[in-house]
C-alpha positions in Angstrom: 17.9 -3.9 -29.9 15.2 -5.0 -32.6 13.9 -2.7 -35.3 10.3 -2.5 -36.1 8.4 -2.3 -39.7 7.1 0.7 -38.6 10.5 2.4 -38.0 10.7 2.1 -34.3 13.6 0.2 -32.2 13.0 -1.5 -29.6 15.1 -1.4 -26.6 15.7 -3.0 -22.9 17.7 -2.3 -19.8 17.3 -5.2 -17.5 19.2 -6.2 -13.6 19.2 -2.2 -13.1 19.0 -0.9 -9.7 17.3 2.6 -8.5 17.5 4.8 -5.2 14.9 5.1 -3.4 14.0 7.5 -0.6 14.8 5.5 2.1 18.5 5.3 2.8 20.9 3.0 1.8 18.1 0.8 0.4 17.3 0.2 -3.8 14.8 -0.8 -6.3 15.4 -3.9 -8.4 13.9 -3.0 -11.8 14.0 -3.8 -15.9 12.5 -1.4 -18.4 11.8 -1.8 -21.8 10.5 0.9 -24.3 10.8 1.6 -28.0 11.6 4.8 -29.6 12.3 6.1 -33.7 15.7 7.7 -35.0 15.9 11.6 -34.6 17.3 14.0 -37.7 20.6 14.0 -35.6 23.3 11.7 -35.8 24.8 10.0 -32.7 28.1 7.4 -32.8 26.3 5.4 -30.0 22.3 6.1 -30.2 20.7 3.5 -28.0 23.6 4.6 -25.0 21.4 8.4 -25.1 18.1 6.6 -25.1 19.2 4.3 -22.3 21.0 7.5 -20.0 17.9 9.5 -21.0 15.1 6.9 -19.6 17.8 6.4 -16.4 17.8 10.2 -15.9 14.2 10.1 -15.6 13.6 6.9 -13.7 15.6 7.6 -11.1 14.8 10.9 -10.6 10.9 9.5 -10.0 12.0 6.9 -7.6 14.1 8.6 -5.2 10.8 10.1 -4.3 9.3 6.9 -2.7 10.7 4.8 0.1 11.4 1.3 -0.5 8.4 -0.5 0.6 6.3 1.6 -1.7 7.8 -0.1 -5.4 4.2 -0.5 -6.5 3.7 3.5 -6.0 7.0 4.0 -7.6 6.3 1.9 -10.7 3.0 3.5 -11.6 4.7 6.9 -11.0 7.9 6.1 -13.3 5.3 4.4 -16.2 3.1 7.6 -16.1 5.9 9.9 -17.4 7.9 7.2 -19.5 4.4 5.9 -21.1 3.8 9.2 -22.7 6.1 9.8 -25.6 9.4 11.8 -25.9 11.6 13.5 -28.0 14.5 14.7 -28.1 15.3 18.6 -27.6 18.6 17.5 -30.0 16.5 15.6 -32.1 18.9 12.1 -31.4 15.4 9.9 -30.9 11.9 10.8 -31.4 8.1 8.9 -30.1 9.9 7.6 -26.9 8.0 5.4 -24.7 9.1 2.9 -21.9 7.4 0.9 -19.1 9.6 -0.6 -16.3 8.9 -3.0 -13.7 9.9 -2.5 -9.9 10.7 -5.4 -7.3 12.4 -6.3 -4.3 14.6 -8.9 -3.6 14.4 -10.6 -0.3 17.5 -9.2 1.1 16.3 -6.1 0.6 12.9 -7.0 2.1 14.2 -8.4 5.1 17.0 -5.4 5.8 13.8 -3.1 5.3 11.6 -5.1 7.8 14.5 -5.1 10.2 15.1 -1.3 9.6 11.1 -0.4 10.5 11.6 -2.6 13.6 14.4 -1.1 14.6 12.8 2.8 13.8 9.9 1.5 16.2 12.0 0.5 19.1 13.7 3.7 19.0 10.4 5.5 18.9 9.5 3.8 21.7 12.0 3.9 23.7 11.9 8.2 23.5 8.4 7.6 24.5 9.4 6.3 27.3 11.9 8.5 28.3 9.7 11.3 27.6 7.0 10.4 29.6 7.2 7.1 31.5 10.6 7.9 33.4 9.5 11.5 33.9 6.2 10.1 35.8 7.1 7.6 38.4 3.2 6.5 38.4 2.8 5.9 34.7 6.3 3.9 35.0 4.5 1.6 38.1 1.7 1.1 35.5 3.7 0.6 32.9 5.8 -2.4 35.0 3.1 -3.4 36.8 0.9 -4.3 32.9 3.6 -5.7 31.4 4.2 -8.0 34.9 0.6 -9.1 35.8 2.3 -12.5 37.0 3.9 -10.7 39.4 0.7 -9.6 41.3 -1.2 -12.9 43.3 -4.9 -11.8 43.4 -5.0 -14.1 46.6 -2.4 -12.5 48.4 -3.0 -8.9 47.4 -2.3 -6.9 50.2 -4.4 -3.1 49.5 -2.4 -1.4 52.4 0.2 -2.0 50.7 -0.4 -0.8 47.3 -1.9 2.1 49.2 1.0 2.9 50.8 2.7 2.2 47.0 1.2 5.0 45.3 1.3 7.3 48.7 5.2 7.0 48.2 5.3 7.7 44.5 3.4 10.7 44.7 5.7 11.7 46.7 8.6 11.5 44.7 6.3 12.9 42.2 6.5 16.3 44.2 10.3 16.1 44.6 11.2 14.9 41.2 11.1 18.0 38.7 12.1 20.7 41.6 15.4 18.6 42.3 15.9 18.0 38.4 15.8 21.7 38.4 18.2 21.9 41.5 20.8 19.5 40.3 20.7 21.5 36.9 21.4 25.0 38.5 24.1 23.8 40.5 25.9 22.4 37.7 25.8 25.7 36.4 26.8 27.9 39.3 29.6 25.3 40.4 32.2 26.1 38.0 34.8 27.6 40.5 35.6 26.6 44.4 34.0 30.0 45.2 30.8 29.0 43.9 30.2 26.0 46.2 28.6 27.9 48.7 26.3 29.7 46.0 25.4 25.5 45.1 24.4 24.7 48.5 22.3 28.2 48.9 20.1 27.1 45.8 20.1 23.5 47.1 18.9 24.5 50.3 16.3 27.0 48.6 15.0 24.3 46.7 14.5 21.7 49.9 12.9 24.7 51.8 10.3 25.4 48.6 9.2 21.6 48.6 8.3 21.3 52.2 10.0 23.8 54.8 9.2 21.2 57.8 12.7 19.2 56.1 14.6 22.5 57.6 13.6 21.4 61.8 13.3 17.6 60.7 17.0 17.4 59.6 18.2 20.3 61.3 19.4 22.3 58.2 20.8 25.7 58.0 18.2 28.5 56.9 19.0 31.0 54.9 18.5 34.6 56.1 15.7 35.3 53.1 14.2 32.2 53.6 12.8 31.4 57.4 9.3 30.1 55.8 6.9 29.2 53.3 4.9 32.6 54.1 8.4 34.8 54.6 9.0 32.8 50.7 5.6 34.9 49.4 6.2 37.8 51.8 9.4 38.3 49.9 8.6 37.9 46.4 6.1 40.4 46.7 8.7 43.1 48.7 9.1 45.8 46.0 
């Protein structure tokens, strides 16, 4: 503390460490202000000034995430630059400015946290929409392996016959996701196995009814073809 001809006192709170809005992760900062005696006594003045510019400091940089210190500084400095006083009248012409940093621990835990926030996004990207759609996952392999194809021995037919066969799966893949997902729900007892295999055979019957006479399956009485299918939904 140093006192000042002109009646103010000089204070400084240095190695002082504020939340920020990222989790788990801190700023590294030192403040230093001045401020003159109120009317009111206090046993331990400079411990009100100090919990008072705290208060306000970290209330202001909780409300930026780590990597943004320079953002946070300016912020905290705009509100402690302009001077105070004291509702109790304790201090009076308050004003502070504080410094923000990292320290390279903290730097490093942070880059490793935004890489790690990135692979996760990524890897719900492809969930959502790469393992969903067999053809953007052959792209997908196929750009990130371009060792793998030999312009010299590229055989067309076969990429032909490639995409021919993921197309197909295309046309099987959300129906029997669907399939799987109703008998799940209807298979909760022995008696409803044979409700199961009713809605498995539906679905086989709604992709492509020629499956029924190419594996011999069992029809069920509702459903003897792909126009009997329309001619029944539209039975009153």
């Amino acid at each position: 503390m140093m006192m000042y001809r002109t009646g103010f006192i000089g204070f400084a709170i240095e190695q002082l460490q504020l939340p920020s809005a990222t989790s788990g992760f801190h700023f590294q900062a030192r403040i230093r202000g001045r401020y003159k005696r109120g009317r009111t006594k206090h046993v331990s003045r400079e411990s009100y000034v100090h919990d008072y510019v705290l208060s306000m400091a970290r209330k202001i940089a909780q409300e930026w995430d780590v990597d943004e210190a320079a953002a946070a500084e300016s912020a905290i400095n705009a509100v402690l630059g302009k001077p105070a006083k004291c509702k109790d009248r304790i201090f009076r012409d308050l004003t502070a400015c504080g410094v923000l940093s990292l320290s390279s621990e903290t730097l490093h835990a942070f880059i490793q946290l935004r890489h790690d926030q990135a692979r996760v996004e990524r890897l719900r990207f492809l969930k959502e929409h790469l393992y969903t759609e067999p053809v953007l996952l052959a792209i997908e392999f196929l750009e990130r392996n371009p060792e793998s194809i030999e312009i010299d021995d590229l055989d067309v037919h076969k990429f032909f016959e490639f995409a021919n066969k993921v197309q197909q799966a295309e046309r099987w893949w959300a129906p029997l996701m669907h399939a799987w997902s109703e008998l799940a729900k209807q298979t909760q007892s022995t008696e409803a196995v044979g409700e199961a295999m009713k809605i498995l055979l539906e679905a086989i019957q709604r992709l492509d009814f020629r499956l029924t006479e190419r594996f011999e399956l069992p029809t069920t009485p509702t459903l003897r073809s792909p126009n009997d299918l329309q001619s029944d939904r539209q039975r009153p």
